[in-house]
Structure formats: structure tokens, C-alpha cells
N, CA, C and O atoms as a Tinker XYZ file with bonds, in Angstrom:
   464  protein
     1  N      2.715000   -8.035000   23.825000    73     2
     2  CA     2.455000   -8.946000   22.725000    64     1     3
     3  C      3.595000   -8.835000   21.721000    63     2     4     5
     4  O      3.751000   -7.763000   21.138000    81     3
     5  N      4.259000   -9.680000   21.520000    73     3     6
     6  CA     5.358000  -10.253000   20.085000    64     5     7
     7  C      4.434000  -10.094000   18.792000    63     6     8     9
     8  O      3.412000  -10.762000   18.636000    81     7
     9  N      4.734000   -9.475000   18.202000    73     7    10
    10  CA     4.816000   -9.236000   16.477000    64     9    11
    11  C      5.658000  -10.038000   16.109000    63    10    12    13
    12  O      6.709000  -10.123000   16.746000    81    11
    13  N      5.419000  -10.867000   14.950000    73    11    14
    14  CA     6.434000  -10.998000   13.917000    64    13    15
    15  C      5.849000  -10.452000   12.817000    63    14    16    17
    16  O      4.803000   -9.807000   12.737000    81    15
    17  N      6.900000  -10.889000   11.683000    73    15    18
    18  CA     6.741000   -9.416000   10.507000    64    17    19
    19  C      5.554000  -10.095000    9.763000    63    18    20    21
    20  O      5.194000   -9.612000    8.690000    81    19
    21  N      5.060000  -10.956000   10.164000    73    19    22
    22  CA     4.070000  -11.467000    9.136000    64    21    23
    23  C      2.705000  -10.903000    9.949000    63    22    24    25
    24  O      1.622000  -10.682000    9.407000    81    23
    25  N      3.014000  -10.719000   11.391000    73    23    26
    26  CA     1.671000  -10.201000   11.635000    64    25    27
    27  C      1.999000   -8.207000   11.584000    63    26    28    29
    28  O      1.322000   -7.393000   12.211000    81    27
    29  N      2.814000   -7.973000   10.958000    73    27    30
    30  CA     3.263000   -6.202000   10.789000    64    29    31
    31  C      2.381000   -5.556000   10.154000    63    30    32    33
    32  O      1.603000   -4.647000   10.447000    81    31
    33  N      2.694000   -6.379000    8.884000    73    31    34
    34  CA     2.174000   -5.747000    7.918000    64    33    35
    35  C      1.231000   -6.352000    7.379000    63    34    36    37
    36  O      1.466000   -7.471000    6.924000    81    35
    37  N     -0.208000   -5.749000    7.265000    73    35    38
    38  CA    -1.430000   -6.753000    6.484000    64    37    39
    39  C     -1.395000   -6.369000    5.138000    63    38    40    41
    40  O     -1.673000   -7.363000    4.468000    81    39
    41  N     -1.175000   -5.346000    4.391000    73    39    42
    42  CA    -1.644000   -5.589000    2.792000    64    41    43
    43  C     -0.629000   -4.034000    2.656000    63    42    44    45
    44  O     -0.251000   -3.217000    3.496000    81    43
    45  N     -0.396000   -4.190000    0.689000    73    43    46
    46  CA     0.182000   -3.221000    0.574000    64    45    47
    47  C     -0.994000   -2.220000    0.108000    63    46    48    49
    48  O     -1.721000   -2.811000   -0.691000    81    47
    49  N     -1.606000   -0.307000    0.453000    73    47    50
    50  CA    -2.353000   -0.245000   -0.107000    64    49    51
    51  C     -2.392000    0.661000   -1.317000    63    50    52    53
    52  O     -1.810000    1.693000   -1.651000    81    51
    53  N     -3.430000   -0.239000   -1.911000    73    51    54
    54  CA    -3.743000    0.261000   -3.657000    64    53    55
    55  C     -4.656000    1.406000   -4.431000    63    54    56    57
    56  O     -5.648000    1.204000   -5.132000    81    55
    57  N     -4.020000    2.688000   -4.092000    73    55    58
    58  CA    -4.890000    3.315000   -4.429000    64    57    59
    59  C     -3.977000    5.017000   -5.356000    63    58    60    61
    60  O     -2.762000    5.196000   -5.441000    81    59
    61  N     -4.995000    5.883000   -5.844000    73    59    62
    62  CA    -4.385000    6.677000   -7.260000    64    61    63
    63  C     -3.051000    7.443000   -6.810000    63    62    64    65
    64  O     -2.076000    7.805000   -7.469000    81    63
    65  N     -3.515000    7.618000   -4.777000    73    63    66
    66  CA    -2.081000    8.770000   -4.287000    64    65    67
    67  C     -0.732000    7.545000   -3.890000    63    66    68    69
    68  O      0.491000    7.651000   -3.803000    81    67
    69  N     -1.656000    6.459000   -3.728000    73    67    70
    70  CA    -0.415000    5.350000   -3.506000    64    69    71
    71  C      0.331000    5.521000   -4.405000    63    70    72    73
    72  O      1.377000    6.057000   -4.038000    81    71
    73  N      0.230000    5.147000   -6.212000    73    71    74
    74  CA     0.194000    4.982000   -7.095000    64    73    75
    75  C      1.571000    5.855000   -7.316000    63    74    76    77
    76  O      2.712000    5.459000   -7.552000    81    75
    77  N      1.053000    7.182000   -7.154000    73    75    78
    78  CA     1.716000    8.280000   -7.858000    64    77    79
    79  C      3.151000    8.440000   -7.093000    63    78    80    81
    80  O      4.142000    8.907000   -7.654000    81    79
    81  N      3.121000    7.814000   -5.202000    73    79    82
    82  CA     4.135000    8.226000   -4.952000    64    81    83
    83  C      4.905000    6.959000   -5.388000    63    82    84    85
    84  O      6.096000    7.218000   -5.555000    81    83
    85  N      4.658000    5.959000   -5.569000    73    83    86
    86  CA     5.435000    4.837000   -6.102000    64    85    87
    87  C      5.962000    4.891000   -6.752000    63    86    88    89
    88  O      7.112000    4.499000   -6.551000    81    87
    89  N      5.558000    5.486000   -8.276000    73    87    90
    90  CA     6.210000    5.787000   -9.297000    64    89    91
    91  C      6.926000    7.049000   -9.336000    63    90    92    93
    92  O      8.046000    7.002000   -9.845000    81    91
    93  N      6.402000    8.464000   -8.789000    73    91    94
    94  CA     7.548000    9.088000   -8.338000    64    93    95
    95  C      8.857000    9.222000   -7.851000    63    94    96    97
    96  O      9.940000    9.552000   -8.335000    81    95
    97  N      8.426000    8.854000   -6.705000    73    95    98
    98  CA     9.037000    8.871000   -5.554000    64    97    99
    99  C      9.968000    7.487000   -4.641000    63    98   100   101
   100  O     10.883000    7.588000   -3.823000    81    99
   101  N      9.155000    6.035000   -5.295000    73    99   102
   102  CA     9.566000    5.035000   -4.998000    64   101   103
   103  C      8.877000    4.288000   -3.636000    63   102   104   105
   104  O      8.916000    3.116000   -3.259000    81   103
   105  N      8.294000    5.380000   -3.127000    73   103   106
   106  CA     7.834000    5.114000   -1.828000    64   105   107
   107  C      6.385000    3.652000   -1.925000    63   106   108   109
   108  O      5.485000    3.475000   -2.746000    81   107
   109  N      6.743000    2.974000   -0.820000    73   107   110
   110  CA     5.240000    1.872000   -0.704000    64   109   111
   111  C      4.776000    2.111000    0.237000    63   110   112   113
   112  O      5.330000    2.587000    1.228000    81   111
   113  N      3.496000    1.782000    0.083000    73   111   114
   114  CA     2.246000    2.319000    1.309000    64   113   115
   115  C      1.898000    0.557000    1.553000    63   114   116   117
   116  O      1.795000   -0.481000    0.900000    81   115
   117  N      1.804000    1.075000    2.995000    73   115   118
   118  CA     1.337000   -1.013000    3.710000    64   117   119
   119  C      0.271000   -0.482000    4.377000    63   118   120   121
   120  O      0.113000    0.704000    4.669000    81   119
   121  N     -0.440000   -1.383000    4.604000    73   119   122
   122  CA    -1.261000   -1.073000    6.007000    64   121   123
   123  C     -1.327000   -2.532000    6.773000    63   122   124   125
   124  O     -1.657000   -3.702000    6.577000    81   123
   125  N     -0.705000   -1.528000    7.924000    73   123   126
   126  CA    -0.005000   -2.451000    8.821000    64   125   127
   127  C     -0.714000   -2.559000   10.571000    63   126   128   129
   128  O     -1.392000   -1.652000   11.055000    81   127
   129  N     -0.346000   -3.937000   11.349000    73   127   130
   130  CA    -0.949000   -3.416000   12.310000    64   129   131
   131  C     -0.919000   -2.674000   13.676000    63   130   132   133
   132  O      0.145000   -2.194000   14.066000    81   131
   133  N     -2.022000   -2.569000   14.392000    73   131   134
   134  CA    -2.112000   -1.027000   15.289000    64   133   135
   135  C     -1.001000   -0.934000   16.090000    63   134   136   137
   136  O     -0.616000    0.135000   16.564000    81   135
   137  N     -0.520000   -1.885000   16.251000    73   135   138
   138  CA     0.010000   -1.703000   17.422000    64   137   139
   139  C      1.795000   -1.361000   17.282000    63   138   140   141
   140  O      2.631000   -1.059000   18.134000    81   139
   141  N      1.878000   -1.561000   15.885000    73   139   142
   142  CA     3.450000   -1.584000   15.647000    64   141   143
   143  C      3.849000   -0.508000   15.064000    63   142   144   145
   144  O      3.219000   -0.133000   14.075000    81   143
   145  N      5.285000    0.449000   15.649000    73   143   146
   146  CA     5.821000    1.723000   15.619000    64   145   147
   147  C      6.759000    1.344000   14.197000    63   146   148   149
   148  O      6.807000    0.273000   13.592000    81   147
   149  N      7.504000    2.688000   13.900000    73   147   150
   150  CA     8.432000    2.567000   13.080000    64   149   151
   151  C      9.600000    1.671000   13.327000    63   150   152   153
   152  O     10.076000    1.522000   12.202000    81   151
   153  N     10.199000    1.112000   14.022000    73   151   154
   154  CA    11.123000    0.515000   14.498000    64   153   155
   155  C     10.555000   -1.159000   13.940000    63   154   156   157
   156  O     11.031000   -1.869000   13.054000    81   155
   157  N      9.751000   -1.325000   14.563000    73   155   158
   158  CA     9.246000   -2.753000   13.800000    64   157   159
   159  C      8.786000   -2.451000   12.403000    63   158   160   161
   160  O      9.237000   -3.244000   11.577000    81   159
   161  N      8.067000   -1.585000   11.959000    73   159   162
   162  CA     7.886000   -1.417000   10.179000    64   161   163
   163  C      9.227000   -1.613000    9.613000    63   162   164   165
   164  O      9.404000   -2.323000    8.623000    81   163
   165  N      9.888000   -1.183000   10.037000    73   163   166
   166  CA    11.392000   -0.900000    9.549000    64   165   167
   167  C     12.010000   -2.400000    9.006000    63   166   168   169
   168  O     12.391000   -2.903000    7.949000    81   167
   169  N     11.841000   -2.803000   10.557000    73   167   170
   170  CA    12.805000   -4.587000   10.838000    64   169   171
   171  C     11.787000   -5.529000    9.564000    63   170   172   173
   172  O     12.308000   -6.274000    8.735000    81   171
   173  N     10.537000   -5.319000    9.649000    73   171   174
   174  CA     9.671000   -6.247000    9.127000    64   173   175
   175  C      9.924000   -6.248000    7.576000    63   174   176   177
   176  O     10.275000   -7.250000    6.952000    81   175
   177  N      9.652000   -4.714000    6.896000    73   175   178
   178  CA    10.203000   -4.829000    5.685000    64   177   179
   179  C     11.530000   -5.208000    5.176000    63   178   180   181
   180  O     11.652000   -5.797000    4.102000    81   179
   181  N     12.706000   -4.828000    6.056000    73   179   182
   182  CA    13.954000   -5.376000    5.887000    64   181   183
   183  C     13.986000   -7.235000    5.542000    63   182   184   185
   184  O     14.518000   -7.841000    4.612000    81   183
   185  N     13.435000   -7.584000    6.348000    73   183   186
   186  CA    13.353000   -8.985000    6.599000    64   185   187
   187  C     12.433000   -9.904000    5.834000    63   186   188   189
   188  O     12.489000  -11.124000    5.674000    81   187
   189  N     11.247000   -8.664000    5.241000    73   187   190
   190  CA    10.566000   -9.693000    4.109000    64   189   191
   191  C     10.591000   -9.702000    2.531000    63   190   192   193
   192  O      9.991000  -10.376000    1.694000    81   191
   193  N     11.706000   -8.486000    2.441000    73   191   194
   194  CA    11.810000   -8.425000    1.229000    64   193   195
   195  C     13.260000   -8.476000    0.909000    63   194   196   197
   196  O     13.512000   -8.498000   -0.296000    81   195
   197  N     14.396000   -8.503000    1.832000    73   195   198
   198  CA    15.838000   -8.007000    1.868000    64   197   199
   199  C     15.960000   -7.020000    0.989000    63   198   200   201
   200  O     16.277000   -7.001000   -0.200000    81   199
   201  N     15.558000   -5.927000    2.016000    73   199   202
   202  CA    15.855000   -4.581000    0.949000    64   201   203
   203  C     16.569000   -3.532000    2.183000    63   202   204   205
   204  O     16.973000   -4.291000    3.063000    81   203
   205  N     16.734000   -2.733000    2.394000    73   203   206
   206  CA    17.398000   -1.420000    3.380000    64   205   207
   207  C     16.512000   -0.388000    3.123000    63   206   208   209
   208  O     16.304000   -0.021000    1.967000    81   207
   209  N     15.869000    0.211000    4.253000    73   207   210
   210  CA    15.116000    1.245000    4.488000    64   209   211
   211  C     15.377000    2.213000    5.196000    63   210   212   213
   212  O     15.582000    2.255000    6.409000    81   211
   213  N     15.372000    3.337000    4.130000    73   211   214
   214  CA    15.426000    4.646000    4.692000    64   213   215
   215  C     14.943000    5.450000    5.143000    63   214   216   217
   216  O     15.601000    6.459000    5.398000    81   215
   217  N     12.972000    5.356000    5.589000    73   215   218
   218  CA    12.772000    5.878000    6.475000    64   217   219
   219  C     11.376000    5.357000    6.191000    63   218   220   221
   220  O     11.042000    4.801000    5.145000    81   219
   221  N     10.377000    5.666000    7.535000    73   219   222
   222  CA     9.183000    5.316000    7.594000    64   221   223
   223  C      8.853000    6.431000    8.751000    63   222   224   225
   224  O      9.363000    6.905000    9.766000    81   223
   225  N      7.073000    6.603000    7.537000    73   223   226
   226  CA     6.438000    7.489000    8.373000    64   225   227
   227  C      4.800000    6.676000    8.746000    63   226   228   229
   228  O      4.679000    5.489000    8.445000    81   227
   229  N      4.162000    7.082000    9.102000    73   227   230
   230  CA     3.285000    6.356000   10.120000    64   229   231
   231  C      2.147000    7.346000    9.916000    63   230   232   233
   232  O      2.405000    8.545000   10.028000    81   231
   233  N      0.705000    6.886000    9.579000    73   231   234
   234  CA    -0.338000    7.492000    9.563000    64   233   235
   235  C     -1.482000    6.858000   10.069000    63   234   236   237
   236  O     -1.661000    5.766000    9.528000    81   235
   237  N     -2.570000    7.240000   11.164000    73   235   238
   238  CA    -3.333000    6.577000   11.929000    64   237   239
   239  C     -4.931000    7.138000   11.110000    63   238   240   241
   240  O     -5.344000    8.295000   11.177000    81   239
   241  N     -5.465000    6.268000   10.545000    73   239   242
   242  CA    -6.789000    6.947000    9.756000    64   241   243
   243  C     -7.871000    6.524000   10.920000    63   242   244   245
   244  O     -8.108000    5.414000   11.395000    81   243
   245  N     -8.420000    7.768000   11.196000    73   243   246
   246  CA    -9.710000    7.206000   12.115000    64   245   247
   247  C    -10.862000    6.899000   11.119000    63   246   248   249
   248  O    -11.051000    7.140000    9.927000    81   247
   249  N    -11.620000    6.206000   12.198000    73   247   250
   250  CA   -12.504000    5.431000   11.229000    64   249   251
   251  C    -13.887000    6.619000   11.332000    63   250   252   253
   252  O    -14.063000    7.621000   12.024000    81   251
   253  N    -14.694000    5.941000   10.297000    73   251   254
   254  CA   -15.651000    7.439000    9.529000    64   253   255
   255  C    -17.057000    6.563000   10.164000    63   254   256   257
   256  O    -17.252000    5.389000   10.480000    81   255
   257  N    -17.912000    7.844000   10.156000    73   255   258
   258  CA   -19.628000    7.256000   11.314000    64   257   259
   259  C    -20.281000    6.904000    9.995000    63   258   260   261
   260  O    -20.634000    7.865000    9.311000    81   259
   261  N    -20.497000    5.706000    9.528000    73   259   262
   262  CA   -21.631000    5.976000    8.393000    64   261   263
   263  C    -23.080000    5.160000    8.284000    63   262   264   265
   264  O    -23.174000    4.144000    8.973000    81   263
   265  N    -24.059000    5.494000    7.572000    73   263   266
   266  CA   -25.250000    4.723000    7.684000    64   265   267
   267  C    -25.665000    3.555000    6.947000    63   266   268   269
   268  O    -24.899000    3.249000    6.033000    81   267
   269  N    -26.468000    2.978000    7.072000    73   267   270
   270  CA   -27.033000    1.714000    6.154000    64   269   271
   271  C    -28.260000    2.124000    6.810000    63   270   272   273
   272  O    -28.243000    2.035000    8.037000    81   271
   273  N    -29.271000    2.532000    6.289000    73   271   274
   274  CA   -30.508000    2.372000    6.606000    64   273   275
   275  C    -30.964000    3.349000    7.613000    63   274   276   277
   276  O    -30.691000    4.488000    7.233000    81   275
   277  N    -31.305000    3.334000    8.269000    73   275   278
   278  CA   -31.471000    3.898000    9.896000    64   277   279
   279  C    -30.215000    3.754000   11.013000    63   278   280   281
   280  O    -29.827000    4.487000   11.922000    81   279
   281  N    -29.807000    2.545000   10.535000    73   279   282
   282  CA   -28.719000    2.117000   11.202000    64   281   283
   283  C    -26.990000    2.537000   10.968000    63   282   284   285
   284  O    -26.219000    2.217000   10.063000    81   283
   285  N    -26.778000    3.408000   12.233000    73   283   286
   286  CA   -25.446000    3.906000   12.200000    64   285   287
   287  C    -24.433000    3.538000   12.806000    63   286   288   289
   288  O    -24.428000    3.432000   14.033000    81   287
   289  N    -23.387000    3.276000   12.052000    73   287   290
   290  CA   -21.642000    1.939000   12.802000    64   289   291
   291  C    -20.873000    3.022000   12.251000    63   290   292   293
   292  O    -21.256000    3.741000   11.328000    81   291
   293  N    -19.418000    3.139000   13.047000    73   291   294
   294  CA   -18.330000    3.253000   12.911000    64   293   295
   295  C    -17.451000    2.599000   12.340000    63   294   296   297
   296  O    -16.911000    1.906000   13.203000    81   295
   297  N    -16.799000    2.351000   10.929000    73   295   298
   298  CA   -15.850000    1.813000   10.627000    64   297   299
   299  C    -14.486000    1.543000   11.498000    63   298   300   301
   300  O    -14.231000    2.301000   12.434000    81   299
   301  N    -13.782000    0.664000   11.241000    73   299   302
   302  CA   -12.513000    0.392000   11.732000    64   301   303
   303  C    -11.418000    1.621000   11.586000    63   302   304   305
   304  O    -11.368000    2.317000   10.572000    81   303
   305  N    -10.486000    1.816000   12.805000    73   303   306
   306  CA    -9.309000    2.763000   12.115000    64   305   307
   307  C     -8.759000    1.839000   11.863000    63   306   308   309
   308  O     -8.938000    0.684000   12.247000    81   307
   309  N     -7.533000    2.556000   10.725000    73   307   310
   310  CA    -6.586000    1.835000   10.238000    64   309   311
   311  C     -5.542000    2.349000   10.538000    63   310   312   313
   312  O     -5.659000    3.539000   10.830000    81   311
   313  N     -4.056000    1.745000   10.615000    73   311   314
   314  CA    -3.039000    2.319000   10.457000    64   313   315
   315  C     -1.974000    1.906000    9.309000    63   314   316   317
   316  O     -1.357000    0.844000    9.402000    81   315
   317  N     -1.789000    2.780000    8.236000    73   315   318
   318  CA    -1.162000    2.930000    7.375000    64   317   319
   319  C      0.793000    3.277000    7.531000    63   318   320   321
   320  O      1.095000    4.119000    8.378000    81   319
   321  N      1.775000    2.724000    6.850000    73   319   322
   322  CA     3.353000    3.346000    7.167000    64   321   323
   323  C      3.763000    3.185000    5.534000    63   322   324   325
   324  O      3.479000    2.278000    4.752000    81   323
   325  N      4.352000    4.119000    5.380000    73   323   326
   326  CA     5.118000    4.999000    4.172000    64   325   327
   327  C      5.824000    4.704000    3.729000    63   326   328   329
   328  O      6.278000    5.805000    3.419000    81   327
   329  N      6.647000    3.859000    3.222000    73   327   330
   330  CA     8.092000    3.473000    3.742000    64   329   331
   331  C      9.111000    3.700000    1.753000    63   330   332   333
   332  O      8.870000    3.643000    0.547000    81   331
   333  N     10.433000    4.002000    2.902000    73   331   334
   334  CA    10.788000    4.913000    1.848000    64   333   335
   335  C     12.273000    4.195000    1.570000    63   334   336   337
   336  O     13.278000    4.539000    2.193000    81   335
   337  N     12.272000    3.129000    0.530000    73   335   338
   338  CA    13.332000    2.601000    0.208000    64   337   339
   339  C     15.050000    3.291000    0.463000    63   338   340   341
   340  O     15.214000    4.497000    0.649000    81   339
   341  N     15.813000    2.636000    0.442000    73   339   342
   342  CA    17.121000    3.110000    0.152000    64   341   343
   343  C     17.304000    3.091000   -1.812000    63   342   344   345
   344  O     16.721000    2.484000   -2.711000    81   343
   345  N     18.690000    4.338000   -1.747000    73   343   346
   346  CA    18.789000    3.591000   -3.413000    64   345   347
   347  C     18.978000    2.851000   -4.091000    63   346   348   349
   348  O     19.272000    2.510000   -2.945000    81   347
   349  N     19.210000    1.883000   -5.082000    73   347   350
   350  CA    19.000000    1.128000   -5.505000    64   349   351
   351  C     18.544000   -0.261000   -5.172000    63   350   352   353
   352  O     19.080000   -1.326000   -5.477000    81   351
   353  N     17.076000    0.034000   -4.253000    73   351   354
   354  CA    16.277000   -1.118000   -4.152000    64   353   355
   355  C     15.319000   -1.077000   -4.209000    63   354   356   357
   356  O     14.908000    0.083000   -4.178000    81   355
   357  N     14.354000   -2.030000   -4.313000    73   355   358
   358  CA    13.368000   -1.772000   -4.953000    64   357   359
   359  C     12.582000   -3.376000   -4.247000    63   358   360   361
   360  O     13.146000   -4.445000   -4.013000    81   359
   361  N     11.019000   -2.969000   -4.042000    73   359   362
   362  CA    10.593000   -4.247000   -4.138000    64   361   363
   363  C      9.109000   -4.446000   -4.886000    63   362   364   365
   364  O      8.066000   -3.806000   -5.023000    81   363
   365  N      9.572000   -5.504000   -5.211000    73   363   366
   366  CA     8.449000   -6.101000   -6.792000    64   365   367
   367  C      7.332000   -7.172000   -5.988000    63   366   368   369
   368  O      7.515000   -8.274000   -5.471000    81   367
   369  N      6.039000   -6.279000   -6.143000    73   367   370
   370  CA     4.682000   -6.724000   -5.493000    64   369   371
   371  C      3.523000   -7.498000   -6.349000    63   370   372   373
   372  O      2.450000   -6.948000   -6.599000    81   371
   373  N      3.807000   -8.698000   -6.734000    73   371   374
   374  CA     3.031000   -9.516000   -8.035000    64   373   375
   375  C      1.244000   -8.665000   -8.286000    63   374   376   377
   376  O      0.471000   -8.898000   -7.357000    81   375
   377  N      0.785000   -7.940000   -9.224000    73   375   378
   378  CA    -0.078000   -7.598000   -8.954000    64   377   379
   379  C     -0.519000   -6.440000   -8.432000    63   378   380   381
   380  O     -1.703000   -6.152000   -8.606000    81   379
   381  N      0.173000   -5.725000   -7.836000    73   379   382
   382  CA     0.242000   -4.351000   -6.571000    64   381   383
   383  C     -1.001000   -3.325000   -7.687000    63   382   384   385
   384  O     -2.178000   -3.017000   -7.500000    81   383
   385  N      0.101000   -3.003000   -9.007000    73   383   386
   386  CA    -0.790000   -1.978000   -9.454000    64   385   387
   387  C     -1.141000   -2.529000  -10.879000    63   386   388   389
   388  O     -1.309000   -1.689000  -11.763000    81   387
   389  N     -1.265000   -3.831000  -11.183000    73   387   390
   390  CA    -2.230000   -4.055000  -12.315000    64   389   391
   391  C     -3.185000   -3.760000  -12.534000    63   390   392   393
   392  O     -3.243000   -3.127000  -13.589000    81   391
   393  N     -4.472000   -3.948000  -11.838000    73   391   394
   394  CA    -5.762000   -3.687000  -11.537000    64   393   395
   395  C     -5.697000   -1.733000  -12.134000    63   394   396   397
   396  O     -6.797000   -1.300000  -12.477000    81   395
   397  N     -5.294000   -1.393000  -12.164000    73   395   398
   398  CA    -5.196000    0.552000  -11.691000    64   397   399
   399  C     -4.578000    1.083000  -13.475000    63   398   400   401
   400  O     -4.483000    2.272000  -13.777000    81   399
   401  N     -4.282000    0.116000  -14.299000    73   399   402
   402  CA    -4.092000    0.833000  -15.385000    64   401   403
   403  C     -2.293000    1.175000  -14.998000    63   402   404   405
   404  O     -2.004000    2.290000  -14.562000    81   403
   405  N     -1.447000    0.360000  -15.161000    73   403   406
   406  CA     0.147000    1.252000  -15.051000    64   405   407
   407  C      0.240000    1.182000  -16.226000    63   406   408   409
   408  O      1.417000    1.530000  -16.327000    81   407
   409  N     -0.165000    0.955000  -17.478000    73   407   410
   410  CA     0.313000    0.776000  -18.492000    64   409   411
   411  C      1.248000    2.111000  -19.250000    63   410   412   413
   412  O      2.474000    2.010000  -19.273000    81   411
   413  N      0.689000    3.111000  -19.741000    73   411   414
   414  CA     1.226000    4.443000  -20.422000    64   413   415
   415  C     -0.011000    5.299000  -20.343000    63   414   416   417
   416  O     -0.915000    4.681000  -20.904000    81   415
   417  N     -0.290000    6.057000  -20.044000    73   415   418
   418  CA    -1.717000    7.283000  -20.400000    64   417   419
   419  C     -1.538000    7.587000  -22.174000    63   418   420   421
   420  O     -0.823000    8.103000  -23.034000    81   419
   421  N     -2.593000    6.945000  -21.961000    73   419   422
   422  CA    -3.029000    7.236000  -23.644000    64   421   423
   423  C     -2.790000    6.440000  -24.776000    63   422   424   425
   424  O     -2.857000    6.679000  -25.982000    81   423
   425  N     -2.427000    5.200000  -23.968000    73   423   426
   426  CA    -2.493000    3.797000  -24.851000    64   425   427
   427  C     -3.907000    3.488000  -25.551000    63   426   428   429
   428  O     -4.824000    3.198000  -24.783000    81   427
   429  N     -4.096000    3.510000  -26.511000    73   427   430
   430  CA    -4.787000    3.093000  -26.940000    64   429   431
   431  C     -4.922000    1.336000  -27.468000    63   430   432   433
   432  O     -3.992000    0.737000  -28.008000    81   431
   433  N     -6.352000    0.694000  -27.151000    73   431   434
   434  CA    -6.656000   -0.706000  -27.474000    64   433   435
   435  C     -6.828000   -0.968000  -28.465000    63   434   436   437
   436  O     -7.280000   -0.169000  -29.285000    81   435
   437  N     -6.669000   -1.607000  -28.604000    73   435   438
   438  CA    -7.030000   -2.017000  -30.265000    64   437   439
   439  C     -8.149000   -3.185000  -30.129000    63   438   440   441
   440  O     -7.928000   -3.820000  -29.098000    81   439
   441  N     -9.123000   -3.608000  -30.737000    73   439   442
   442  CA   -10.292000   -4.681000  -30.640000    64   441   443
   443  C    -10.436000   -4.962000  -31.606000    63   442   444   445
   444  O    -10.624000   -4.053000  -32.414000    81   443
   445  N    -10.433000   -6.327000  -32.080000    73   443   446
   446  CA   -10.768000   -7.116000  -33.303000    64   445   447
   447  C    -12.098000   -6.991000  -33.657000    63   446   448   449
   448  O    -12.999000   -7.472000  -32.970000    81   447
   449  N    -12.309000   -6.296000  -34.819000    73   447   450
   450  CA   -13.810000   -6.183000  -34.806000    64   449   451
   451  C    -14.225000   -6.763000  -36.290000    63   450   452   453
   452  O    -13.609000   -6.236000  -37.216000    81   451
   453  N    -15.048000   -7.632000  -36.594000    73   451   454
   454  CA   -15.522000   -8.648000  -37.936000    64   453   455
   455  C    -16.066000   -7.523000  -38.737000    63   454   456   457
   456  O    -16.360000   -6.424000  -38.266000    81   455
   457  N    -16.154000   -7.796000  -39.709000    73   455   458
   458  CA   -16.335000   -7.099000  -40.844000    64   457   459
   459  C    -17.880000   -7.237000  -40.712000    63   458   460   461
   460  O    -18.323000   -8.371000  -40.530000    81   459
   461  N    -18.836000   -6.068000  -40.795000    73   459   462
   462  CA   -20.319000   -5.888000  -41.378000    64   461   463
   463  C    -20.351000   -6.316000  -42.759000    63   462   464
   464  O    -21.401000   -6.261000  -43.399000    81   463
């Protein structure tokens, strides 16, 4: 079966360890599909973002037994890839980590509040 890069990679994912290596480290987390090695992660991100990649690692999450009721299913595995920019590039994901608070730790809001 032919991959193209649009069927590679399904979503980038959004979560607190994603987060941290992003802003660390620079690194983006995809989750991508089963069937495609580092060699295609590689080509796919090159090609959908024009950026140069310096390395990709590959993580296979098995899926977890859980219940609803009496009734017990297996979730889906997933497969997750790492991917670890070259220097000075970067790619900009509309949205990626809005939702999650990137703002500053310890910003405080301010709320218009009417006078009693």
C-alpha cells in the first residue's frame, strides 16, 4: 500500500509531556499511521511543512482493556513519531497549544467587575 504524506500523519498530539518537549527541546509529537516507518515520517514532514529533519523516533502505544458497564473492549493502538527539527526551523501549528494555557505561569486575569 502507497502512503502519501497526507495519509502519514493524522494529528499533531496535544498533551502536558508533548508540551514541555516542544518548548524545551523543539521536538513535535504526530500521531501518525500504523503502518509508516521513520523513513516516510521523515519525507512526509519534510514535504508538508518545508522544514529539514533531524531525526525521528517512533513509539507504538498498545491499546488499554477497559469497561463500560459489564461490557469490556479494547481500545485502538496508536502509533505516535517524535520528530526532531533541524536548527533553525521551526514549524507553526495554528492552535497546537492554545487550548493548554502557553501563555506565562502565573499570569494573572484581570475581570471587569461592576461596582456593588
Amino acid at each position: 500500500m502507497e502512503l502519501t504524506i497526507f495519509d502519514v500523519i493524522k494529528k499533531p498530539v496535544m498533551s502536558n509531556k508533548s508540551l514541555e518537549l516542544f518548548k524545551k527541546l523543539g521536538k513535535i509529537t504526530f500521531e501518525v499511521n500504523k503502518l509508516a516507518n521513520k523513513i516516510v515520517i521523515r519525507e512526509a514532514v519534510e514535504k508538508a511543512w518545508n522544514v529539514k529533519v533531524a531525526g525521528v523516533r517512533i513509539i507504538t502505544v498498545p491499546g488499554k482493556a477497559k469497561s463500560f458497564g459489564r461490557k469490556v473492549y479494547n481500545t485502538p493502538s496508536k502509533k505516535k513519531a517524535i520528530v526532531t527539527l533541524k536548527k533553525g526551523y521551526k514549524i507553526d501549528i495554528p492552535g497546537m497549544f492554545e487550548s493548554m494555557g502557553t501563555g506565562g505561569a502565573g499570569e494573572k486575569i484581570e475581570t471587569e467587575r461592576e461596582p456593588a
